[in-house]
C-alpha positions in Angstrom: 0.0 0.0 0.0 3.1 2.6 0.7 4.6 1.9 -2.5 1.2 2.2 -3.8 1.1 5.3 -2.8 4.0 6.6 -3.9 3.3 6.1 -7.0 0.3 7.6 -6.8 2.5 10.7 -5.3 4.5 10.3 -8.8 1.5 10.1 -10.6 -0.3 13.4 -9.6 2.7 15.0 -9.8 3.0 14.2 -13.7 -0.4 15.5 -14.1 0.0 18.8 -12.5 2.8 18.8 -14.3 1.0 18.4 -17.1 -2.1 20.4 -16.6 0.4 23.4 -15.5 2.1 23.5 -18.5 0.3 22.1 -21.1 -1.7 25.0 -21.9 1.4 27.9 -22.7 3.1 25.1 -24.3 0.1 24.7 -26.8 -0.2 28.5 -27.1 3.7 28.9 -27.9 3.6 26.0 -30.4 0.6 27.7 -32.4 2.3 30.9 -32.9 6.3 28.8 -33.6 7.1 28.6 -37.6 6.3 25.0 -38.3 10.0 25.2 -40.6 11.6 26.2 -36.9 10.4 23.4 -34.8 12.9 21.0 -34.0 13.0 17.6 -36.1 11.5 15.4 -33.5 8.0 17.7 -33.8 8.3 18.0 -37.5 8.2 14.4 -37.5 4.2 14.3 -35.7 2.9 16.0 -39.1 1.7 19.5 -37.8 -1.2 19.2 -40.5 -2.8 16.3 -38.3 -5.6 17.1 -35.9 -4.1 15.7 -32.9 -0.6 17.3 -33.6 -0.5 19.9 -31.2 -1.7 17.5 -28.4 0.9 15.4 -29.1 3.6 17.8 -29.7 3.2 19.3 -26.1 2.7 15.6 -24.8 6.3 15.1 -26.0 7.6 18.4 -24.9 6.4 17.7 -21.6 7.8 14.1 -21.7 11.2 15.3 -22.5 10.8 18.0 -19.4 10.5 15.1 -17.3 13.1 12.7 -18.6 15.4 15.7 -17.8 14.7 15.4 -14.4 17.2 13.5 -12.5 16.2 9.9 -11.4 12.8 10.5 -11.5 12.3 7.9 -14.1 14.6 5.7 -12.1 12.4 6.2 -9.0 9.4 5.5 -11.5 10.7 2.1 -12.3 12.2 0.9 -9.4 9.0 1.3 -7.5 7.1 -0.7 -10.2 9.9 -3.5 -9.9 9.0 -3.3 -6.2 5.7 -3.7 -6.1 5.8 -6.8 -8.7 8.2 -8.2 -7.0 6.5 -8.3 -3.2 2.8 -9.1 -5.1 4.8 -12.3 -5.6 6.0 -12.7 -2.6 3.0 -11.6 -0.5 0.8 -14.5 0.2 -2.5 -14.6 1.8 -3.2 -14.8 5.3 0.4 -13.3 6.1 -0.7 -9.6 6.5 -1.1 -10.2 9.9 2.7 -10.7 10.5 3.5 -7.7 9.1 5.6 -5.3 11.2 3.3 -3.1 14.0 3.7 0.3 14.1 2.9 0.7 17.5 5.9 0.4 19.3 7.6 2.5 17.2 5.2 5.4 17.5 2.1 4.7 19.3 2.1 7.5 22.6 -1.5 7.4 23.5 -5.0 5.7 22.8 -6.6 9.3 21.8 -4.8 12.7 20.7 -6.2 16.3 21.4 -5.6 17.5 18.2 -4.5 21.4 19.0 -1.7 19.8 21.1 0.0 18.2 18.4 2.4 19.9 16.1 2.8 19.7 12.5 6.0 17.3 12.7 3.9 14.8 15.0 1.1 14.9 12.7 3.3 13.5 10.0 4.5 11.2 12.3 1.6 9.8 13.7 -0.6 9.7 10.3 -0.9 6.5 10.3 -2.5 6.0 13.9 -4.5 9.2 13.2 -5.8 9.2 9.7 -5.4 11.8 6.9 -8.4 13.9 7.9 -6.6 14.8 11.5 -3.5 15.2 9.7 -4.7 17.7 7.7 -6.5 19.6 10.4 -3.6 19.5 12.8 -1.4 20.7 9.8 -4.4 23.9 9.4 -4.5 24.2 12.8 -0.6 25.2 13.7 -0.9 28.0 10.7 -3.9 29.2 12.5 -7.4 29.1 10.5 -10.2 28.1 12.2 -10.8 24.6 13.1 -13.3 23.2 15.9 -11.7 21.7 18.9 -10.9 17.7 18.3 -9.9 14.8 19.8 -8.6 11.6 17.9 -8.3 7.9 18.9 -6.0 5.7 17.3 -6.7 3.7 14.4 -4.5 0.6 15.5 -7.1 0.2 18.3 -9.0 -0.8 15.5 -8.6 -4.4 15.4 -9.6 -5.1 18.4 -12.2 -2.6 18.9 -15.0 -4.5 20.3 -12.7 -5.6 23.5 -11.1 -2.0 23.4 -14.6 0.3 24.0 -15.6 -2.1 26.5 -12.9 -1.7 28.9 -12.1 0.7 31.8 -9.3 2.1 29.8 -11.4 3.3 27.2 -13.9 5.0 29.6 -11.6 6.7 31.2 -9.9 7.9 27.8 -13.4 9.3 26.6 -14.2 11.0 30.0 -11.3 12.5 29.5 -11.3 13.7 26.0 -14.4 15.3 26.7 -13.8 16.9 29.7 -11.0 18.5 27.1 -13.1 19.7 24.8 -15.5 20.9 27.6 -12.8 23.3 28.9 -12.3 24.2 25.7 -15.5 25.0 24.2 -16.9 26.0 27.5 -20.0 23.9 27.0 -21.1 20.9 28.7 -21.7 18.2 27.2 -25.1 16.1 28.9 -25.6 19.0 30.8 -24.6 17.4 33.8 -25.7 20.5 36.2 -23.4 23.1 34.7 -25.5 26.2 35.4 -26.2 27.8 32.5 -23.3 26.7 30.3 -25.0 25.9 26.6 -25.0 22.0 25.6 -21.8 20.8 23.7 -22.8 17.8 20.9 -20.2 16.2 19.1 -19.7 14.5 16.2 -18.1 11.3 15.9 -15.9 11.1 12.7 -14.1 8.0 10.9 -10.7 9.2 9.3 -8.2 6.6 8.0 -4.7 6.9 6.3 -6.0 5.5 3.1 -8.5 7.7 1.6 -12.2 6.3 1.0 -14.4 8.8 0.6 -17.8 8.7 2.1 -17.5 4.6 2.8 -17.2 4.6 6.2 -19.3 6.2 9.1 -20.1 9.2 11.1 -22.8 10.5 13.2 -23.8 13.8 14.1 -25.1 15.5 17.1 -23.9 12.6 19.2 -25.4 13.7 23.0 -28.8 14.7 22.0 -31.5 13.6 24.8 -34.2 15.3 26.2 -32.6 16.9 28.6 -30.3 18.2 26.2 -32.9 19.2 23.9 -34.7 21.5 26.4 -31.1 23.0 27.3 -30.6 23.6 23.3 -34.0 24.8 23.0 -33.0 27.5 25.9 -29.9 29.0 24.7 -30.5 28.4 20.9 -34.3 29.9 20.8 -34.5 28.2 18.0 -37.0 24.8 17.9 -36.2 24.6 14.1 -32.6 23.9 14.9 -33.3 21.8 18.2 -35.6 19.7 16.6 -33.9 18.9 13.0 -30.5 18.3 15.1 -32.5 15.8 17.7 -33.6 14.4 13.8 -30.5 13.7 12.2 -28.7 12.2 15.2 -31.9 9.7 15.9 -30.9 8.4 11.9 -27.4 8.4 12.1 -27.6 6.5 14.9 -30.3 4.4 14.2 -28.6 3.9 10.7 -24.9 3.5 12.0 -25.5 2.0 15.3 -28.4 -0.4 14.7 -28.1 -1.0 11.3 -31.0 0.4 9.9 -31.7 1.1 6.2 -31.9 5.0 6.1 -35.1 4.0 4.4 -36.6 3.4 7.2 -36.7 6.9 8.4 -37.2 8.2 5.1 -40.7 6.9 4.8 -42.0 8.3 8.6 -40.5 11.3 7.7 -42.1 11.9 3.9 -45.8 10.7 5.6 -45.3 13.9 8.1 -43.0 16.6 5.9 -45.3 15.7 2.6 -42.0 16.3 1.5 -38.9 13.8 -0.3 -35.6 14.4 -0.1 -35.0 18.1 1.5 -36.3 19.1 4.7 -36.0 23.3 4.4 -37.3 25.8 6.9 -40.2 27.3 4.4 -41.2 23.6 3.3 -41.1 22.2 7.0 -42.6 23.5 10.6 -40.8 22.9 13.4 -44.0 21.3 15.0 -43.5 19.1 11.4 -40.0 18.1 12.9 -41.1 17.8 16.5 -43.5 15.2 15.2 -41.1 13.2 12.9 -39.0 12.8 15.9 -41.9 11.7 18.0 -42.4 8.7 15.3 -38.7 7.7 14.4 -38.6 7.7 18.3 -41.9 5.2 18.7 -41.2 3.2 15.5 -37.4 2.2 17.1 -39.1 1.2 20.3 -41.4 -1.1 18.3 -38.5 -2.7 17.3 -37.5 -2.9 20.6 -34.9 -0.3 19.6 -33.8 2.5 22.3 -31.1 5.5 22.0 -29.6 5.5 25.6 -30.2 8.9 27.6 -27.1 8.5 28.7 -24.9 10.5 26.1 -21.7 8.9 27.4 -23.4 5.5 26.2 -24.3 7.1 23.3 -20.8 8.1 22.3 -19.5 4.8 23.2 -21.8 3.0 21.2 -20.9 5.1 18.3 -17.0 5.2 18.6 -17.6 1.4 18.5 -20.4 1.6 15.2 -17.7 3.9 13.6 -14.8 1.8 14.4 -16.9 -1.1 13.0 -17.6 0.6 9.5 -14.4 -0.2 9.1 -15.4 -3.9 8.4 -18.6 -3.1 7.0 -19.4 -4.9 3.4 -19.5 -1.9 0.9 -16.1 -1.0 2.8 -14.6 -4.5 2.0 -15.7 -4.3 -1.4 -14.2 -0.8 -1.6 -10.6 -1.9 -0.4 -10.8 -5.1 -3.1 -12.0 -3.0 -5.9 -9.0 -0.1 -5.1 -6.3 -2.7 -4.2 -6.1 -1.7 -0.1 -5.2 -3.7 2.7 -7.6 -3.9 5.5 -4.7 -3.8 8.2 -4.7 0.2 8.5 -7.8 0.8 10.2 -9.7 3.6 10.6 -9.3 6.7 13.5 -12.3 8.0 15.2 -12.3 11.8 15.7 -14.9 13.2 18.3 -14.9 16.9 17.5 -17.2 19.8 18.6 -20.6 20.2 16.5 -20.6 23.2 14.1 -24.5 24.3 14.0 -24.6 24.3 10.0 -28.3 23.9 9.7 -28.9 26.7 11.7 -30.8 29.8 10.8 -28.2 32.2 8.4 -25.5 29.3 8.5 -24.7 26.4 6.2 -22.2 24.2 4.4 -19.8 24.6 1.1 -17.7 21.7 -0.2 -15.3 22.8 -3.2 -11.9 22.6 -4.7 -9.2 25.4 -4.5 -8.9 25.1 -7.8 -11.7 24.6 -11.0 -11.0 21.3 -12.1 -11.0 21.7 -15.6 -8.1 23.9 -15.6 -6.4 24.1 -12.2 -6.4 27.6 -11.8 -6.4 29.2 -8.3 -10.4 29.7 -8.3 -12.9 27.9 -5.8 -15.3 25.8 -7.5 -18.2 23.5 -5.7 -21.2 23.7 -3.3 -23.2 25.2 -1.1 -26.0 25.5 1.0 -27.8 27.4 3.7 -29.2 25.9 6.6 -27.7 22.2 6.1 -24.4 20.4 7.2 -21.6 19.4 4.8 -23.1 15.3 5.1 -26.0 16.9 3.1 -24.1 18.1 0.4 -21.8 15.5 -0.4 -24.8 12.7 0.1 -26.3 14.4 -3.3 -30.1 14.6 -1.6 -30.5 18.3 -1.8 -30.1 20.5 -4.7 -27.0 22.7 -4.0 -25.7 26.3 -5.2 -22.8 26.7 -7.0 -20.1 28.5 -5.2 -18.8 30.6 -8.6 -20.9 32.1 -11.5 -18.8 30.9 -13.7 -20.1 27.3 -12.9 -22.6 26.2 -15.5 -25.5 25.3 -13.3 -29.3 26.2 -12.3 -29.9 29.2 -9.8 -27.5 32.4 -8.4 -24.3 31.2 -7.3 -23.1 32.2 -3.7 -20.9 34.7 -5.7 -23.5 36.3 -6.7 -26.2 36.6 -4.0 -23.6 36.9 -1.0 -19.9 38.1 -2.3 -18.9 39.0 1.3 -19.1 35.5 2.1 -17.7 34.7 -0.9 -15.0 36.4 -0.8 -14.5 35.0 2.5 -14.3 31.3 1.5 -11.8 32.6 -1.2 -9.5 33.8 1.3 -9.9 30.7 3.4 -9.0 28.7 0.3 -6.1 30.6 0.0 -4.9 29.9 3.5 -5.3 26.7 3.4 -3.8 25.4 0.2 -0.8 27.8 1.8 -1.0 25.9 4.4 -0.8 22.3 3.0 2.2 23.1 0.7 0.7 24.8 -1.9 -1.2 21.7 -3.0 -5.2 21.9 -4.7 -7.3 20.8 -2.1 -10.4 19.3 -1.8 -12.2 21.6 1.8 -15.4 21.1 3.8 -16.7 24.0 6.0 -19.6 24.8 8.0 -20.4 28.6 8.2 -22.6 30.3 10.7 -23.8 33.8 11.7 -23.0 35.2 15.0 -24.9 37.9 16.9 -23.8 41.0 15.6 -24.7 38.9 11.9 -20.9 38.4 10.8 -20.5 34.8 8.9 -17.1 33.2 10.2 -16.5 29.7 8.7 -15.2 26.4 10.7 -12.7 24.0 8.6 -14.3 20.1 9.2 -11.7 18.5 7.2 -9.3 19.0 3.8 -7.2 16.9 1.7 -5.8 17.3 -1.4 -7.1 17.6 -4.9 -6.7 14.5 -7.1 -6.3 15.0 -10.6 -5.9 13.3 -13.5 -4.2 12.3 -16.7 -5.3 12.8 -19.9 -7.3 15.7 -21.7 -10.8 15.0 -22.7 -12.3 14.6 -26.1 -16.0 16.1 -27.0 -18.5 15.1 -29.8 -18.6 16.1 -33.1 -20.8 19.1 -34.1 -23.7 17.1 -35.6 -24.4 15.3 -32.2 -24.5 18.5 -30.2 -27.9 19.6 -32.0 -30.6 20.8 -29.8 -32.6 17.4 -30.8 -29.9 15.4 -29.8 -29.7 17.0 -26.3 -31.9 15.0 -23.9 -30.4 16.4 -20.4 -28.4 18.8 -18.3 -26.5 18.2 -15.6 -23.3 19.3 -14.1 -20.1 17.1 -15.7 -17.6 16.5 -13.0 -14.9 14.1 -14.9 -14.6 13.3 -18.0 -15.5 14.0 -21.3 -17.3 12.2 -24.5 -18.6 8.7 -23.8 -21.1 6.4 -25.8 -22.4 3.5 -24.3 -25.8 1.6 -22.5 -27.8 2.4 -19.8 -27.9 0.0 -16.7 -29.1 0.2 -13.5 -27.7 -3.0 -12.2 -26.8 -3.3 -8.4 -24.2 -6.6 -8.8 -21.3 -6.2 -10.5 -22.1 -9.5 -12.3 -25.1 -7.6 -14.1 -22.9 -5.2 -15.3 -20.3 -7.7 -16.3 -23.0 -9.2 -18.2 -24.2 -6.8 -20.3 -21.1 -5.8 -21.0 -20.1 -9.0 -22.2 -23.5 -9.1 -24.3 -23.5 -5.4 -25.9 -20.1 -5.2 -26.0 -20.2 -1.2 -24.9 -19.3 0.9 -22.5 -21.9 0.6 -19.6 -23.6 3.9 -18.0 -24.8 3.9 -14.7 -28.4 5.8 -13.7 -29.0 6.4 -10.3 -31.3 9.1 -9.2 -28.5 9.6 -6.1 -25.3 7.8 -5.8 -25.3 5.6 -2.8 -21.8 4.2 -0.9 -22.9 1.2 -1.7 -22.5 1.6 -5.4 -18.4 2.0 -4.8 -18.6 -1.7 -5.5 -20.1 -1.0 -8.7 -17.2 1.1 -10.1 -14.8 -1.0 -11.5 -17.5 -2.2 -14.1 -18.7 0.9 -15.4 -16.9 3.8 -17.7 -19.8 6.1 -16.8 -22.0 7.5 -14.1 -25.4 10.4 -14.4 -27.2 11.3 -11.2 -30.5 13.1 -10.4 -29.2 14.6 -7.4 -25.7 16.0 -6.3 -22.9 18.3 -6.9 -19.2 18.6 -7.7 -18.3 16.9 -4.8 -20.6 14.6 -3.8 -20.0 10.7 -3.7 -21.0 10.3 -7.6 -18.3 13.2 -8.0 -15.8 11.8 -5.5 -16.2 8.2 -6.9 -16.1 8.7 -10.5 -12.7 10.7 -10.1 -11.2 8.0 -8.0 -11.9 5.7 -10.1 -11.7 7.6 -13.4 -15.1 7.4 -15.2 -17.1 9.9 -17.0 -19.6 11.4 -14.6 -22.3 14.1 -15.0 -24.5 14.9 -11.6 -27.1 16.9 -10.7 -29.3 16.7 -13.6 -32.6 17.7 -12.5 -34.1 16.6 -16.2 -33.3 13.0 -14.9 -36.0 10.8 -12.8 -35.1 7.2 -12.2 -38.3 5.3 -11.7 -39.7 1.9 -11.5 -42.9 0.4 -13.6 -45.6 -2.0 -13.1 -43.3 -4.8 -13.1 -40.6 -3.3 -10.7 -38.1 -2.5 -13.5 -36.4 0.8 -13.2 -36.7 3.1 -15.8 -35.2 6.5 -16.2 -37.0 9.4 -17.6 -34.4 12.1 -19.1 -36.4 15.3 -20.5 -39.3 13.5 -22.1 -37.2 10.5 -23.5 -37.9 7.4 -21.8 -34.2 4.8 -21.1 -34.5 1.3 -20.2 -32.0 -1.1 -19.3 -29.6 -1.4 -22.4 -30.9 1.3 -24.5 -27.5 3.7 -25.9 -27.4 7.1 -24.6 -24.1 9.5 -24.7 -23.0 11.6 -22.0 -20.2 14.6 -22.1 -18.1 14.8 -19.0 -17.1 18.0 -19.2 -19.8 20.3 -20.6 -22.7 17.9 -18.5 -24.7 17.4 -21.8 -27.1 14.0 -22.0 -27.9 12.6 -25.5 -30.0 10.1 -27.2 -28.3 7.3 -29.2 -24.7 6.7 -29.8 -22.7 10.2 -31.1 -19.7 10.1 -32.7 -16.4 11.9 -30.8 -14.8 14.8 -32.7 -11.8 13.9 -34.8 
């Protein structure tokens, strides 16, 4: 896995390498007398189409040849990893060397007392997201107070949150973050000190975005409630946070399908999907709390009042994603070991769905060009899990996106300009490297937005420069959709909405095209999906969402958020998807444009 990714360090490189330079290169070659170029170029044919691709492809080849022993590095790490994939056989990972003797310290980690050499040290034990945060922290932005626990308790988790040790630890960690948030968390008799909730976060050296768990407002009880109620004066809030903690933990701690919440809570709202402010009364949420409440104790389900049960049951559920299916399936499909483990991060709740606050997820950098510009979502009154889960329809960040609605840009530049400057300080802050942020905003009394950091890391990007279709399939009557296109560019091939890998495998192997997933939202559990298909198109969702995050890690062609899009199911139970008033069924040919978000009927041809 280290070699791994090392050359996944090599790799990115290459292509910022490339993406920085490819575009002046083009523009000198254009304007260079073809009889002046040297012999090498003249020998592409600069009347071909593809010539000037392929001229600064080479140029930028040679750049990196010139670079000593980088090829060498490239090759011998290759060598490497063939050579112990030979050698490595199964069952032996657990005999591996153990890094805790040679770094472990502690069980858990406040996260403002480590510095930024000891988060490089101890990334491993603590996970990339605390690395980064630690690393953000030292150079001073604003992060909320955290505290981490070590993934290589991990493997023997069950035994470990059911000792005296662990207690103790999490007494301890709290009391930490009680001092300083100066909150309480449970109330326990604290005068009039405002509740502290906390949300438990998973966070493990190898990246796998949005596969394992988390839940939010972790020490939500009645008591609690009426406290929040108190100091917030807000029974929106109170009552949407008591909401979203009852289904993360009912869905990370019991097991639940989030289904089953979904359903109690359409039958109240009258609403799917979103639950806003002006769609949904606070009595509305008050009374979906009151069912997801009775409908767990029918199942003979109950949340403990105690919120230091609570946040040991859900350090153990979040330690446990680790093993969960869809994150086994994720480690085979990407090649990852399952001896890292995952970190759990308790860290202080950011009130994101309150009134005048909200979430943005974006990239330092638009990812068609890598230039210093922030491009992704946002949304008021909602917490960064809403955005990235592709359930609500977001607002661009930039007008210069190309999506539906004002961008934040243009209906709030303060704040805009605000996340540009955090953007700034934080890609200084981690080298100079494109990252990939998550904040939570909010509005204090005097009405001033400040934003909170929950986590960073960097950009990925990726090789290659993507083609489009030819003019004759971009008509208007061609055009069946619009979404937003996220990775990617031109792509033919037939619709599926398979959930087995082996259905996709077999329509492959019977069509002989590219396959194109539909799915009115990405789920997690599609991740399994990914190696089979070459495209993905979602309903719902944003930039960076899980379709978003998932087609770039694994390189497909993705357009999201296409509100034209409906996937639905007919009187037999087979899904169907209707795109503008065209109707797709399973292994009809459709065509999709990564880069412009375009949807089209039939099979186009690609521009020459």
């Amino acid at each position: 896995d280290l070699l791994r990714i090392w050359q996944r360090e090599l790799t990115w490189m290459v292509e910022l390498f490339s993406r920085t330079f490819h575009g002046p290169l083009a523009k000198v070659l254009s304007a260079f007398p073809q009889e002046d170029l040297p012999d090498h170029l003249k020998g592409l044919g600069a009347s071909r189409g593809d010539f000037m691709d392929a001229a600064t492809d080479g140029i930028i080849r040679d750049m990196l040849n010139s670079i000593a022993g980088f090829l060498e590095l490239d090759r011998l790490l290759i060598n490497m990893v063939i050579a112990l994939r030979r050698r490595l056989l199964p069952g032996t990972e657990d005999e591996m060397i153990s890094l805790e003797e040679r770094v472990r310290k502690a069980d858990c980690y406040m996260l403002d007392t480590l510095t930024h050499g000891d988060a490089m040290f101890l990334a491993p034990l603590i996970g990339g997201k605390a690395k980064n945060l630690v690393y953000l922290l030292t150079g001073g932005l604003p992060v909320p107070p955290g505290v981490v626990f070590s993934a290589d308790l991990n493997a023997r988790y069950e035994e470990y949150t059911g000792s005296r040790a662990f207690d103790k630890a999490m007494r301890d960690a709290v009391r930490a973050l009680e001092e300083r948030t100066g909150n309480a968390y449970g109330c326990r008799g604290e005068g009039q000190k405002k509740p502290l909730f906390l949300s438990v976060r998973s966070g493990s050296y190898i990246s796998m975005p949005g596969i394992l768990s988390s839940v939010l407002y972790c020490g939500m009880n009645d008591l609690t409630l009426k406290t929040f109620l108190e100091s917030e004066g807000d029974a929106w809030l109170a009552w949407d946070s008591f909401r979203r903690f009852i289904e993360d933990y009912g869905t990370v701690v019991f097991g639940l399908e989030i289904d089953f919440f979904k359903e109690i809570a359409e039958k109240v709202s009258k609403q799917k999907g979103e639950f806003r402010r002006d769609w949904i009364t606070s009595a509305d949420m008050e009374e979906i709390v009151r069912r997801y409440r009775t409908a767990l104790q029918d199942r003979g389900l109950c949340i403990p009042d105690d919120v230091f049960m609570q946040l040991k049951e859900c350090v153990r559920a979040v330690y446990g994603s680790w093993y969960a299916e869809k994150a086994r399936q994720f480690r085979q499909a990407m090649g990852i070991s399952e001896y890292w483990g995952t970190s759990v991060t308790l860290m202080e709740m950011v009130y994101g769905n309150a009134k005048g606050s909200g979430a943005s997820v974006f990239f330092t950098r638009r990812p068609d060009t890598f230039e210093r510009e922030i491009h992704g979502d946002t949304m008021e009154e909602v917490t960064g899990v809403d955005l990235v889960s592709g359930r609500y329809v977001s607002r661009p960040l930039s007008k210069k996106q190309l999506q539906n609605g004002k961008s934040l840009e243009e209906t709030d530049p303060a704040l805009f300009e605000l996340h540009n400057k955090t953007a700034a300080r934080i890609e200084d802050e981690m080298g100079g490297l494109p990252q990939e942020v998550e904040i939570t905003y909010t509005k204090d009394a005097k009405g001033n937005k400040t934003l909170r950091v929950l986590q960073t890391r960097r950009m990925e990007s990726h090789r290659g420069f993507t083609k489009g279709f030819a003019d004759i399939c971009r008509i208007p009557a061609k055009v069946i959709g619009h979404g937003t296109g996220v990775h990617g560019g031109a792509l033919s091939g037939i619709v599926t909405f398979a959930t087995s890998l082996e259905q996709i495998e077999k329509l492959k192997e019977l069509r002989g095209m590219p396959v194109i997933l539909l799915r009115n939202t990405a789920s997690t559990d599609d991740a399994s999906l990914m190696t089979g298909i070459d495209g993905i198109i979602t309903a719902a969702g944003g930039v960076a969402s899980h379709a978003s995050l998932l087609a770039q890690k694994f390189g497909l062609t993705a357009v999201v958020g296409c509100p034209d899009m409906e996937v639905k199911l007919n009187e037999k139970g087979e899904n169907y998807a209707l795109i503008g008033r065209h109707m797709t069924t399973e292994g009809m040919a459709i065509s999709m444009d990564g880069s412009t978000g375009l949807i089209y009927s039939g099979v186009c041809a690609q521009s020459e």
